[in-house]
Backbone as CSV, one residue per row, in Angstrom:
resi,resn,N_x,N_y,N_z,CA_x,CA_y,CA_z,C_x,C_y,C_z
1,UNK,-1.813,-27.067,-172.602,-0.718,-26.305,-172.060,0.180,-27.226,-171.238
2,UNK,1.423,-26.923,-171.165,2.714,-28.138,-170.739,2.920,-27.574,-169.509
3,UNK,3.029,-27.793,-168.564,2.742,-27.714,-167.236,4.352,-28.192,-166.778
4,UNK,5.486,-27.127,-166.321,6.482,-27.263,-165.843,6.589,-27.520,-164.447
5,UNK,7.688,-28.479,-164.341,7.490,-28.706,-162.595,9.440,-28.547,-162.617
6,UNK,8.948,-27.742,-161.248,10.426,-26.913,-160.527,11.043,-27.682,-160.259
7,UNK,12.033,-28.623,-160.312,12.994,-29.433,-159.521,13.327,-28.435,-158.048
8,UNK,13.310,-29.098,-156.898,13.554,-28.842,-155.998,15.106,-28.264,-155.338
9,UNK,15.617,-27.056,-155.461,16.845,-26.869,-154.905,17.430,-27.700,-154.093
10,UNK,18.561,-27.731,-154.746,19.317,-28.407,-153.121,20.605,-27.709,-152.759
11,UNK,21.324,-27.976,-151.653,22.418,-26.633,-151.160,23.321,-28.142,-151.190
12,UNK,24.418,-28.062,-152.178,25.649,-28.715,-151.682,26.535,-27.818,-150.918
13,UNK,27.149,-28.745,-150.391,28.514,-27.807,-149.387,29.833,-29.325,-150.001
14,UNK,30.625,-28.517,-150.669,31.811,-29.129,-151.091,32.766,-28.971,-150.509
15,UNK,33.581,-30.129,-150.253,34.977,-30.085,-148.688,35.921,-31.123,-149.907
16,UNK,36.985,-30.159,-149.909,37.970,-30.380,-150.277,38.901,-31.039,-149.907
17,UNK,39.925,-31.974,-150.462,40.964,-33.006,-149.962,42.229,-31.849,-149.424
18,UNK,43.135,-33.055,-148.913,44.160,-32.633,-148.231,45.070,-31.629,-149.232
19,UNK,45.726,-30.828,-149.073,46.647,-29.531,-149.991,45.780,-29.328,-150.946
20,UNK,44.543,-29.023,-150.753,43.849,-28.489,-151.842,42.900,-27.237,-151.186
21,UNK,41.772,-26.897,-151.693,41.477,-25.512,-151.033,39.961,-25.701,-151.807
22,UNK,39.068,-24.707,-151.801,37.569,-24.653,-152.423,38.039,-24.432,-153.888
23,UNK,38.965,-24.016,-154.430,39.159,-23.593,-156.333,38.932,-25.381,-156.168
24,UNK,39.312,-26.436,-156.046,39.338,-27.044,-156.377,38.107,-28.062,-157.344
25,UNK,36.796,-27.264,-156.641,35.535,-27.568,-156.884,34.874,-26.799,-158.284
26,UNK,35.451,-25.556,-158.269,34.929,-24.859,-159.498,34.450,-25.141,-160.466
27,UNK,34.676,-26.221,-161.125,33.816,-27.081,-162.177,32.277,-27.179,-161.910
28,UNK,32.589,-27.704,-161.014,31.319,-28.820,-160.311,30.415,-28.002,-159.624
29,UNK,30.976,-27.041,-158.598,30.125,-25.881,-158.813,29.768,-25.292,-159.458
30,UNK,29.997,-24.699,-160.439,29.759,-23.637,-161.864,28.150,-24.429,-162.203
31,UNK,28.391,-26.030,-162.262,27.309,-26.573,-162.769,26.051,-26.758,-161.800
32,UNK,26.483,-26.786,-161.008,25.353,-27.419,-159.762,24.989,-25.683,-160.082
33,UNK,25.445,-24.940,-159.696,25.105,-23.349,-159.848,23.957,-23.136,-161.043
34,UNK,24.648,-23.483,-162.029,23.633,-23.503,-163.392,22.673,-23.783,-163.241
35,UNK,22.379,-25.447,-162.994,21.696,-26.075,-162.928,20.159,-25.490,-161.494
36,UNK,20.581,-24.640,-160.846,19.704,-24.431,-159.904,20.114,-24.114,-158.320
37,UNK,21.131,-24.802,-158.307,21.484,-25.236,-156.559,22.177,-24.043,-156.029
38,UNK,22.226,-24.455,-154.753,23.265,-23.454,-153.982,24.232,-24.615,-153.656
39,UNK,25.484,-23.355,-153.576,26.583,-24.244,-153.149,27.564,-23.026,-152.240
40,UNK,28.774,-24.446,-151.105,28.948,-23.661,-150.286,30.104,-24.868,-150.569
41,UNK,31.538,-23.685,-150.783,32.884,-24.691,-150.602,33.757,-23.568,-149.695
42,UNK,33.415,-24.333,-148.863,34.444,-23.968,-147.476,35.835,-23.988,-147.731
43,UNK,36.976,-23.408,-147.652,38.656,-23.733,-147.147,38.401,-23.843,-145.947
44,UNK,39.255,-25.221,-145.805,38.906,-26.181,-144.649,40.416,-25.204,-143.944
45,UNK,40.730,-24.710,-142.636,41.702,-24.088,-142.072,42.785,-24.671,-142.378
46,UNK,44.209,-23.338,-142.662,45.248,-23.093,-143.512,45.131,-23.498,-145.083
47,UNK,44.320,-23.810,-145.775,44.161,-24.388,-146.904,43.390,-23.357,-147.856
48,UNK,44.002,-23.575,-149.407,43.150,-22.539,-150.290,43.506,-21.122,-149.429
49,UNK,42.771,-20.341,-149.555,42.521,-19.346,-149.228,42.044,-18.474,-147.671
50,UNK,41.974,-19.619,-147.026,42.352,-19.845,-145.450,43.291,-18.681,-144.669
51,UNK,42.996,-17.507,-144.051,43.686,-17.244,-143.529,44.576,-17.653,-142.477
52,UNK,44.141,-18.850,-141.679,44.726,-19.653,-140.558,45.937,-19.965,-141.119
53,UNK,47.070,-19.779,-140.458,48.480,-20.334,-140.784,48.106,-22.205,-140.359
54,UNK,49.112,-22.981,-140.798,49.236,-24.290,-140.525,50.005,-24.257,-139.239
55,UNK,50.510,-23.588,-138.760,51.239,-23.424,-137.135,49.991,-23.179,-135.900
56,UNK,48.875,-22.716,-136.630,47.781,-22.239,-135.448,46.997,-23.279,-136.018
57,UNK,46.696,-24.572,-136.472,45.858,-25.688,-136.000,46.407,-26.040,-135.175
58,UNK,45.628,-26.826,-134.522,45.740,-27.702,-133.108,45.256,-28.832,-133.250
59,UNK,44.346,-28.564,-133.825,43.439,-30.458,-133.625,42.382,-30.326,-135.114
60,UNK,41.808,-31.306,-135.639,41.472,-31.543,-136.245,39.959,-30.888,-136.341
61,UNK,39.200,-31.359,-135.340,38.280,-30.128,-135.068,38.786,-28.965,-135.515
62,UNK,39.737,-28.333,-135.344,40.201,-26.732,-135.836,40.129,-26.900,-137.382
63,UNK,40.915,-27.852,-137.990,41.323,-27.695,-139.119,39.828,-27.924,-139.941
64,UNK,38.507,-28.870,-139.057,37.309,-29.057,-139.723,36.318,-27.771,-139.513
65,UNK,36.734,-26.799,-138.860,36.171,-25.943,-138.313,35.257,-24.987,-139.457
66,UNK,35.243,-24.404,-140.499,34.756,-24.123,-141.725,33.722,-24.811,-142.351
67,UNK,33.871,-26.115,-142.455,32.943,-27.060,-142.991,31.946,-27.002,-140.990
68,UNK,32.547,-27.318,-139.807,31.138,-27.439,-139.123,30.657,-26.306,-138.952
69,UNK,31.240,-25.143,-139.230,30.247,-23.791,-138.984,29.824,-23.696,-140.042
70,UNK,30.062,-23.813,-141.537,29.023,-23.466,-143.078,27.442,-25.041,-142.370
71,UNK,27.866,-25.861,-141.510,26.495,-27.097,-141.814,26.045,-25.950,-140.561
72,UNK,26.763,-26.080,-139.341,26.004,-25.551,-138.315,24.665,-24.280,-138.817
73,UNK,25.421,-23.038,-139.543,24.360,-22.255,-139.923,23.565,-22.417,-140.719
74,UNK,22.895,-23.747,-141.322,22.103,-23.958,-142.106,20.722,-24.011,-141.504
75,UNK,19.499,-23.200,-141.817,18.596,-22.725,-141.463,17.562,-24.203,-140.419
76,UNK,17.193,-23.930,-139.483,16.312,-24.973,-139.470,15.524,-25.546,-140.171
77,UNK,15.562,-26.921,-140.402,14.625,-27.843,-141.411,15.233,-28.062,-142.946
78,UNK,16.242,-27.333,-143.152,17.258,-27.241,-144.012,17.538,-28.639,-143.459
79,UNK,18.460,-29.427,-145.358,19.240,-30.176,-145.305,20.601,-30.250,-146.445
80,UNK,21.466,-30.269,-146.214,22.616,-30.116,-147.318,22.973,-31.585,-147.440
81,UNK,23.527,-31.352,-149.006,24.175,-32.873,-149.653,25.950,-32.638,-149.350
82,UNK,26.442,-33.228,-148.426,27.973,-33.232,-148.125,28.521,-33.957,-149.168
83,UNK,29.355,-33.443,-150.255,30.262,-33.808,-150.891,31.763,-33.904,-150.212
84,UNK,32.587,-34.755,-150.317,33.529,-34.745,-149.692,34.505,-35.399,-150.673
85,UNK,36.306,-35.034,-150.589,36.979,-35.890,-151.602,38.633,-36.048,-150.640
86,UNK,38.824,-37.033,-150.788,40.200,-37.664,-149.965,40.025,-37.530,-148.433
87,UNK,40.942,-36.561,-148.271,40.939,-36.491,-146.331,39.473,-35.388,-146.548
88,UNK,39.078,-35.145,-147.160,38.062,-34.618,-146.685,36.837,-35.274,-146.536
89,UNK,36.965,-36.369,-146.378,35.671,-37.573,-146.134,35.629,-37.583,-144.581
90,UNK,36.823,-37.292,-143.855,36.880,-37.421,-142.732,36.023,-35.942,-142.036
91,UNK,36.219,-35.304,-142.218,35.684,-33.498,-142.225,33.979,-33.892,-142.601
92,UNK,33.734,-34.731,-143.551,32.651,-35.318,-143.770,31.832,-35.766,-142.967
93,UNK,32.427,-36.730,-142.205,31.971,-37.439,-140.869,31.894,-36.815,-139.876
94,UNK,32.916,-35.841,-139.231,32.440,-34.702,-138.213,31.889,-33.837,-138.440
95,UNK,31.076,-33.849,-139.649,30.199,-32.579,-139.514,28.812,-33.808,-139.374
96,UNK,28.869,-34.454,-140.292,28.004,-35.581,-139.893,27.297,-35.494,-138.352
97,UNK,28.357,-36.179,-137.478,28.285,-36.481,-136.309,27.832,-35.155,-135.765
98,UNK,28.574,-34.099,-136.198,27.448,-32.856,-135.011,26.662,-32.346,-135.410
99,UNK,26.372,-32.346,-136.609,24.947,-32.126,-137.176,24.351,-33.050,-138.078
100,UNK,23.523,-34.001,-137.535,22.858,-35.361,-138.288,21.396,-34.651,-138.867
101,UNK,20.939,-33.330,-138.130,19.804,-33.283,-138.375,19.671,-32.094,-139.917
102,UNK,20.813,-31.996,-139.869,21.311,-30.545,-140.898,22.055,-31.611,-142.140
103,UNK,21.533,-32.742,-142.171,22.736,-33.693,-143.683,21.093,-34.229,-144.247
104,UNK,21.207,-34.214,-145.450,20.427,-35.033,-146.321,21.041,-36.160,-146.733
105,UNK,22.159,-36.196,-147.054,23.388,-37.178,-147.718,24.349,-36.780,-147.995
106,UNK,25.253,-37.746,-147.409,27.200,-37.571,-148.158,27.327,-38.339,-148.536
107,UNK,28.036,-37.449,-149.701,28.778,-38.333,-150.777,30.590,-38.080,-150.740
108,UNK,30.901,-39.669,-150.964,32.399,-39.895,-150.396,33.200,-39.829,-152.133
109,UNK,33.934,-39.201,-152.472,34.380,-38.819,-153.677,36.031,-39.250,-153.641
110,UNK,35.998,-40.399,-154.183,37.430,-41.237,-153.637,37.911,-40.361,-152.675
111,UNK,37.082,-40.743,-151.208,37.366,-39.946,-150.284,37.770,-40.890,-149.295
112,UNK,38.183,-40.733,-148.518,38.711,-41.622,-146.828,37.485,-41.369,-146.480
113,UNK,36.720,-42.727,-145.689,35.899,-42.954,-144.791,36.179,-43.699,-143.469
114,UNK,35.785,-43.570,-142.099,36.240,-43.633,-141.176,35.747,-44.821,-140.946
115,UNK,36.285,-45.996,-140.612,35.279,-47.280,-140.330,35.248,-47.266,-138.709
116,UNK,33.527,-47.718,-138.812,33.110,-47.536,-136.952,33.867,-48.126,-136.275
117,UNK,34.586,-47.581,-135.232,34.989,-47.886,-133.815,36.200,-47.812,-133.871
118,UNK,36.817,-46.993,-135.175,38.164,-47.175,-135.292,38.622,-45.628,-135.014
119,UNK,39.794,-44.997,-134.468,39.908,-44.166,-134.171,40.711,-43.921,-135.549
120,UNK,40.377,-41.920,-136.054,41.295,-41.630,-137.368,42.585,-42.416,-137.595
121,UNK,43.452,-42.696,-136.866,44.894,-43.170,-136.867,45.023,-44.194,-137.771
122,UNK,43.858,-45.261,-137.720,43.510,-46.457,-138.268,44.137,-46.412,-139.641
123,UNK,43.371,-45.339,-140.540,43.918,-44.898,-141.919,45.323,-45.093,-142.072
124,UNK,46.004,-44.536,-141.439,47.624,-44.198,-140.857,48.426,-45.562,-141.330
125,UNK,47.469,-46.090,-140.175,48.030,-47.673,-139.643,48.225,-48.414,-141.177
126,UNK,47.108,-48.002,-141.984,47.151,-48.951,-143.258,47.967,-48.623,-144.203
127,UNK,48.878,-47.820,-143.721,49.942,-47.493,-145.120,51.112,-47.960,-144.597
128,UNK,52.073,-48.472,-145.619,53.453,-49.496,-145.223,54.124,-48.127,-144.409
129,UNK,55.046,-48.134,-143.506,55.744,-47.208,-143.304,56.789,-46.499,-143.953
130,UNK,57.486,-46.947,-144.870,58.285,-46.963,-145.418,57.914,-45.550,-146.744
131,UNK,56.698,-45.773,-146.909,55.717,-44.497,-147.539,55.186,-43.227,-146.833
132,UNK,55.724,-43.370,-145.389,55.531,-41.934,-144.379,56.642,-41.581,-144.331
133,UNK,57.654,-41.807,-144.581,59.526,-41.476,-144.353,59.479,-40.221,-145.296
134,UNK,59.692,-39.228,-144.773,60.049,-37.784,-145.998,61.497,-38.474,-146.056
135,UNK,62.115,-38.438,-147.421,63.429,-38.621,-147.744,64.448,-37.066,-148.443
């Protein structure tokens, strides 16, 4: 007799890039879904389906606010796989940072990553200016 062994669930939580929203994941969820997993794609505030207007963020914390309350309520001893893609690598890292004990692994999905000791702006800094000018 063939003796099946369960692959172990895992809970992704998918964070979406900048002007994009949770549809953006639907693929990739559908499959991870199939395949077994749970999944959790937040609209990161004003974005997708976000009721928050873009006039009521304030700070970045606000706008990450979705992604740290979906890690925050993750059960004790729970661990989620952070997928992240563009500016949402950054949303990545602050959930990181306030919950280290609630991450199994992130994954950076041609995403912005924050290099240590550099404050967000850094990113900023590395683009010619001439490419921030709305014309």
């Amino acid at each position: 007799m063939e003796t099946v062994v369960k692959k172990p669930e895992r809970h992704f939580v998918l964070v979406h890039g900048l002007c994009h929203g949770a549809w953006c994941w639907y693929r990739l969820a559908t499959i991870l879904r199939s395949a077994g997993h749970r999944v959790t794609a937040p609209d990161l505030a004003a974005c997708g389906a976000s009721p928050v207007r873009v006039d009521e963020v304030r700070s970045f914390a606000e706008y990450s606010r979705p992604l740290t309350d979906a890690v925050a309520a993750v059960p004790p001893g729970e661990k989620v796989v952070l997928v992240g893609h563009s500016y949402g690598g950054y949303s990545l890292a602050l959930a990181m940072e306030a919950h280290p004990d609630k991450v199994a692994v992130a994954v950076f999905v041609a995403a912005a990553m924050p290099a240590a000791g550099c404050p967000m702006s850094h990113l900023l800094s590395q683009v010619p200016t001439e490419l921030l000018v709305l014309t």
